[in-house]
N, C-alpha and C positions, 0 to 999 in steps of 0.2 A: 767885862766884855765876854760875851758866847760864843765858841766858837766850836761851827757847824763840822761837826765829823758823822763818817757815814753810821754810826752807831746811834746818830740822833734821826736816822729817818728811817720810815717804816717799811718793813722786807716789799720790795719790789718796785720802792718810788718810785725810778725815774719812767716805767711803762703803765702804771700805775695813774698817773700825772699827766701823762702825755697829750696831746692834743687830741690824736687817732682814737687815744683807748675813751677821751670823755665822750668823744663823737660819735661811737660805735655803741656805747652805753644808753646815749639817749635814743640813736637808732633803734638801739632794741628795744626799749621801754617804748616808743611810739608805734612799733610795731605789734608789739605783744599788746597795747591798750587798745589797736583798729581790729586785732585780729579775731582778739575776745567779742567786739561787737559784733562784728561781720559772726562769728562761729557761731553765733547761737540761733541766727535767721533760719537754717536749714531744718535744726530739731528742735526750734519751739511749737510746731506742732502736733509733732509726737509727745515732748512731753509734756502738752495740756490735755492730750484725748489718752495716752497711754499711763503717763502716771501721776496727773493731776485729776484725772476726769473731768475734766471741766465740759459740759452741754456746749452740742457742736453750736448752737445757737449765740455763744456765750465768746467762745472760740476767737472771734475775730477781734471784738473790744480787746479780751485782753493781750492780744497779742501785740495786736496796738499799741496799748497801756506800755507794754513790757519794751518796747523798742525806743517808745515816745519818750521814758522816762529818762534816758540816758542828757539827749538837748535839753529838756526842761532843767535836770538837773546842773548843767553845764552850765545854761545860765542863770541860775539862781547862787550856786558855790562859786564861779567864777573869778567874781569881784572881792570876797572871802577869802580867796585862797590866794589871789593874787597880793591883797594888804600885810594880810600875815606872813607869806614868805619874803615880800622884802623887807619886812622886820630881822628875820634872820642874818645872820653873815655868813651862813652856808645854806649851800641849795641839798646836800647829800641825805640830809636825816628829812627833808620833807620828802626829796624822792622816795626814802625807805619807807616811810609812813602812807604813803600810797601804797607803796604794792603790796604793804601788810592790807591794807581796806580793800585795795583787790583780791588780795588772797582771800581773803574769807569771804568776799560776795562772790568771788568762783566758786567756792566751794557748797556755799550757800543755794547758789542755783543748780549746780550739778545735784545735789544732795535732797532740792526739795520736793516737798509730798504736801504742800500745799499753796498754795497759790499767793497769800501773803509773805511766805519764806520765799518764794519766787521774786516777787517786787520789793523786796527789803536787800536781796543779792544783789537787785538791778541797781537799787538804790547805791548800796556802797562802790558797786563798780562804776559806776557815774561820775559820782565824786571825785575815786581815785582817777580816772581816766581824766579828768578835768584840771588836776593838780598836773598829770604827768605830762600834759600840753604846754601849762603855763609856764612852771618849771623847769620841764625842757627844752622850750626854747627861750627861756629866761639864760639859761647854762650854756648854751651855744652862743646866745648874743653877748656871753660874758668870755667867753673861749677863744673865740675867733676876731683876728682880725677883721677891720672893713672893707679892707679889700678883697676878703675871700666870705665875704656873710653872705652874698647871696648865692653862692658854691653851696656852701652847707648846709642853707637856709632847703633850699631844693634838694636836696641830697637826704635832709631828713622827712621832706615830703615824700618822697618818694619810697623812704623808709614805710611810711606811715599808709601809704598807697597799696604798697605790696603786701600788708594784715589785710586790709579791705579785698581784695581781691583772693588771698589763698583762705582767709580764715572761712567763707562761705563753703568755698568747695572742697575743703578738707572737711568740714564737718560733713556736708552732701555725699559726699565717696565715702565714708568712713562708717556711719550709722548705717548705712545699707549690708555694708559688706562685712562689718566686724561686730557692732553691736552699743549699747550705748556709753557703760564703761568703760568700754575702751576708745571710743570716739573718745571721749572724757581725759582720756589721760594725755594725748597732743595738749591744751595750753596746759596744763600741770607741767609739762617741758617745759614748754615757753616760759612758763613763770618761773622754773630753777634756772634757767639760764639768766631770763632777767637778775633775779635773785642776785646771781652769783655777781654777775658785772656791778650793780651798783654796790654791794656791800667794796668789791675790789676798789670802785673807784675814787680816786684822790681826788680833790680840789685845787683852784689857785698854783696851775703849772708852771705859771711864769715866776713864784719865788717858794721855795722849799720851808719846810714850817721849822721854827726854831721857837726856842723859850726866850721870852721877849725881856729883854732890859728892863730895868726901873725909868731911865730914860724914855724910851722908845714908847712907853706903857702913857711918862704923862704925856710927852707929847701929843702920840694917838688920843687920847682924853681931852687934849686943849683943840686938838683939831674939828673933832666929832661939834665940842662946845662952839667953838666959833662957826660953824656952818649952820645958819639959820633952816630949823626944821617945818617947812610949809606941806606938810601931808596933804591939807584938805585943800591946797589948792590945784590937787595931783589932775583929778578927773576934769578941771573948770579948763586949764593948761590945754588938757589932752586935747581931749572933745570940742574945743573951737578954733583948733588950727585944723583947716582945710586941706593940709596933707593926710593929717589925720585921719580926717571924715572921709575925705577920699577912697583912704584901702578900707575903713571901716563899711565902706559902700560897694566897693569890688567886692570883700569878701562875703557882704550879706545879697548881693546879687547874684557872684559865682555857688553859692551854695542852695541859694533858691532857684536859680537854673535846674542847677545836675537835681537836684533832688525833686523836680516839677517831675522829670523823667520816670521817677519811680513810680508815680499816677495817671502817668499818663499814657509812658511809651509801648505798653504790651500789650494796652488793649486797642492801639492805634495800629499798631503793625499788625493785628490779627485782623481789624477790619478789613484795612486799606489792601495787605500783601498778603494777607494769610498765614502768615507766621505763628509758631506755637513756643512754648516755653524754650528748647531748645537754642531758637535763635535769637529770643529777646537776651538769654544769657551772654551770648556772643556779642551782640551787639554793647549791653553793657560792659564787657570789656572792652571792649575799644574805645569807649567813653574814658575808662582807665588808665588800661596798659598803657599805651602810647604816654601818659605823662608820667610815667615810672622811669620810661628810657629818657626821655626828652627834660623830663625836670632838672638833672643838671647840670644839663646844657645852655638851658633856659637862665638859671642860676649863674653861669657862669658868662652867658653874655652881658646880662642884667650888672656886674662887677666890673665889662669892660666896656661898654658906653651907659651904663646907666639905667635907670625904671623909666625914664617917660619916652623915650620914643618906642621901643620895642614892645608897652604896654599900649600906647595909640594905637601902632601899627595891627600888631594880633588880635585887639580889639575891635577895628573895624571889619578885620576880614573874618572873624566868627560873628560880630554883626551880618556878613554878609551869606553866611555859612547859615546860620539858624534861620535864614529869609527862605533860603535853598531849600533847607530839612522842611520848612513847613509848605512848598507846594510841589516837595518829590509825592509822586504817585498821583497827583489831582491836575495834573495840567496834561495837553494834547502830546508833547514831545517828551514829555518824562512818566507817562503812567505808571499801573500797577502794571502792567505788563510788558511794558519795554525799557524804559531807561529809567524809572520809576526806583526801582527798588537797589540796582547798584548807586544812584544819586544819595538814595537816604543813607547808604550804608558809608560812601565816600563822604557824607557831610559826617556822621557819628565820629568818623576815626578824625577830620579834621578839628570837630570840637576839642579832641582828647589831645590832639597836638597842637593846638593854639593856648588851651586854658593854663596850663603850666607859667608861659608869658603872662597874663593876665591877673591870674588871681592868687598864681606866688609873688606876685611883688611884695602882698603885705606887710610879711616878716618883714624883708627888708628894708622897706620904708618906716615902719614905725619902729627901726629899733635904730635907725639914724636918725630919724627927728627926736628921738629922746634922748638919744646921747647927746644933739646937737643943745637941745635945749637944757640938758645939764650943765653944759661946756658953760653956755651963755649966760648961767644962773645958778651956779655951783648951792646944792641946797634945797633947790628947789622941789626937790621928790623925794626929800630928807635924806641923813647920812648914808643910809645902803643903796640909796637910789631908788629906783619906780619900774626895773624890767618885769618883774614877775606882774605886778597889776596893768603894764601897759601887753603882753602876751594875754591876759585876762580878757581885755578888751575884745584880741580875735578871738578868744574861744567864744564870748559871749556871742559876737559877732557872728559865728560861726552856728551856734547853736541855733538863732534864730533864725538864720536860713533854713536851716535844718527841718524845722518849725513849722514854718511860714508856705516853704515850698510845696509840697505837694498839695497845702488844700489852696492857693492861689492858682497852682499850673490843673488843676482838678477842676477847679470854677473856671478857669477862662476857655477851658477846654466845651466844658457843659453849655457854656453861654455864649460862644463866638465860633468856637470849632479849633481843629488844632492847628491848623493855618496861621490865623490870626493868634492863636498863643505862640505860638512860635514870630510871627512879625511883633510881636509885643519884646518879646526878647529880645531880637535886633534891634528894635530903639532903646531899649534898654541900655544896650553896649556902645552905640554909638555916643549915651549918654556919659556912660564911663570913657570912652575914648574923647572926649572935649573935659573932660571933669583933669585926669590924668594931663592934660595938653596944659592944663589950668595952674594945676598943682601938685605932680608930683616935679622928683627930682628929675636934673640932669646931667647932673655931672659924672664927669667920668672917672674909672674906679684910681686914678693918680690923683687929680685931684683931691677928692674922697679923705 
């Protein structure tokens, strides 16, 4: 028999272990993976005309290229990354194996002097940015109870929100005012501090690691044996239960939304209001911010009555919100010059404080119909389970928004005007708010 003395556990277990320090871990690694994308929007300009040379003609493709690669790759490795780490029975060493492939694709694009070494950076930080989603919220759904998963679920968006947001404008303030090396060294933090935390951190808080019996060893082996291993029935499972399909349709529409915005919204506020770069900045913050504050609030109601009323509810009233945004400044009592331009600006911010409700449900819907469906069919997503490939799923999900959105919200803008792109939205969400009415959950976080 073993027995457990503090000499058998490793300097600093029990904070090591904790629930806070895994939480804070995966924070940071969400954050330092949204920041590194967002950080490079500002000086990939510069450095294709300063130290790639690349022909201003030339310029725009691969900038493109260079942003585009990150989605594409997200859904191409996704499903990859998500098989193979639930083969594992730890998530720590795939975390660390990302941030070594980030590491070196930062280093690789900071460092490069040709344009191939540029998209091979992109490429590896794709990947790893791709693992650090599925994985990390694979580690959270495995960490936290179900009474508090949509607390954290929100809580690490929000994490993930706040890179999107500072990593643009740290890099925009910084190259100007210091130069581009030393822009450069901000995520080199970032990533020693990621660094640090995940090598720090422990696994499996809820039982302390010990040298396992002869016992305990075959049992664990007759148990693994008698659990019938149905892998390939993993995606057939997922993908036709309509809770499923559901968030998988909130979050390929939530992300085809916001990202329509990027094609559309600057050069619509310049016609209509006259706005110049300045306040299309502004304004996409408020698309933002507001769900950094609101997301775990969001999360935390969602815990105490549940994902389907609160996701109808917010759903119809940003249906009714994007109906607003698309005839502020073209109608007689709201023009460009009277009530026009505070209307579009109060519709922005209330996008940013409904979508939190809306298109954070995912996580927590699909990490309770898979444990549910584990419960139900012990087996069925083989011994380690299916979180990593069912988190897989949104990133894919997500990518393809990603994707998808601005040449959709780019064409219907072209072809109808942004009026009707914008009422094409609102049926959209009223579509998700009857789908949600349909099939997600509702029970409340006691029952749960």
């Amino acid at each position: 028999m073993t027995v457990i003395t503090e000499k058998t556990l490793p300097i600093g277990y029990n904070w090591r272990s904790s629930k806070w320090f895994i939480l804070s871990t995966i924070a940071i690694a969400l954050f330092a993976e949204t920041f590194l994308y967002g950080f490079l929007v500002p000086i990939l300009g510069e450095m294709l005309r300063d130290r790639l040379h690349v022909p201003p003609s030339q310029a725009q493709e691969l900038t493109s290229a260079a942003l585009a690669l990150h989605g594409t790759l997200a859904m191409v490795s996704g499903p990859i990354i998500g098989h193979f780490a639930d083969k594992n029975t730890g998530r720590k060493t795939a975390l660390l194996l990302s941030l070594g492939w980030c590491i070196v694709g930062t280093c690789m694009v900071a460092g490069a002097h040709s344009v191939p070494i540029l998209l091979l950076g992109r490429v590896l930080q794709g990947i790893a940015g791709s693992a650090v989603w599925i994985v990390g919220f694979a580690t959270v759904a495995d960490t936290v109870s179900p009474s508090r998963i949509g607390f954290a679920m929100s809580l690490m968006m929000s994490c993930a929100n706040t890179g999107v947001i500072s990593g643009p404008a740290i890099a925009g303030l910084l190259i100007e005012a210091t130069g581009y090396w030393i822009t450069w060294s901000i995520p080199l933090v970032v990533l020693t501090i990621d660094f640090i935390a995940r090598v720090c951190m422990i696994e499996s808080p809820s039982s302390p690691p010990s040298m396992p019996t002869e016992t305990a060893s075959l049992l664990s082996s007759c148990e693994e044996q008698q659990i019938p291993s149905r892998n390939d029935s993993f995606w057939r499972t997922m993908l036709c239960n309509g809770r499923v399909g559901t968030c998988l349709l909130i979050i390929i529409s939530g992300t085809t939304v916001s990202t329509s915005f990027h094609a559309t919204l600057p050069l619509h506020v310049e016609e209509t209001f006259g706005w110049g770069p300045r306040a299309v900045g502004f304004l996409f913050a408020g698309l933002v911010i507001p769900g950094v504050v609101i997301g775990p609030i969001a999360g935390w109601v969602r815990d105490k009555v549940g994902t389907r009323r609160p996701t109808m509810v917010c759903a119809v009233l940003e249906a009714i919100v994007l109906g607003l945004m698309g005839i502020a400044g073209d109608i007689p009592w709201a023009g460009a010059r009277n009530m026009g331009k505070p209307l579009y600006v109060a519709c922005i911010v209330a996008i940013g404080i409904l979508r939190p409700f809306v298109s954070g449900i995912a996580p927590v819907e699909l990490t309770a119909t898979a444990k549910a469906i584990q419960e139900q069919s012990p087996g069925t997503f083989g011994p380690k389970g299916g979180m990593s490939r069912v988190f897989s799923m949104m990133d894919v999900a997500d990518s393809l928004g990603m994707m998808i959105g601005p040449i959709i919200g780019g064409s219907l803008k072209e072809m109808v005007g942004y009026k009707c792109m914008s009422w094409t939205w609102s049926l959209l969400y009223l579509l998700l708010a009857a789908l949600a009415m349909v099939f997600l959950g509702s029970e409340d976080a006691e029952e749960e």
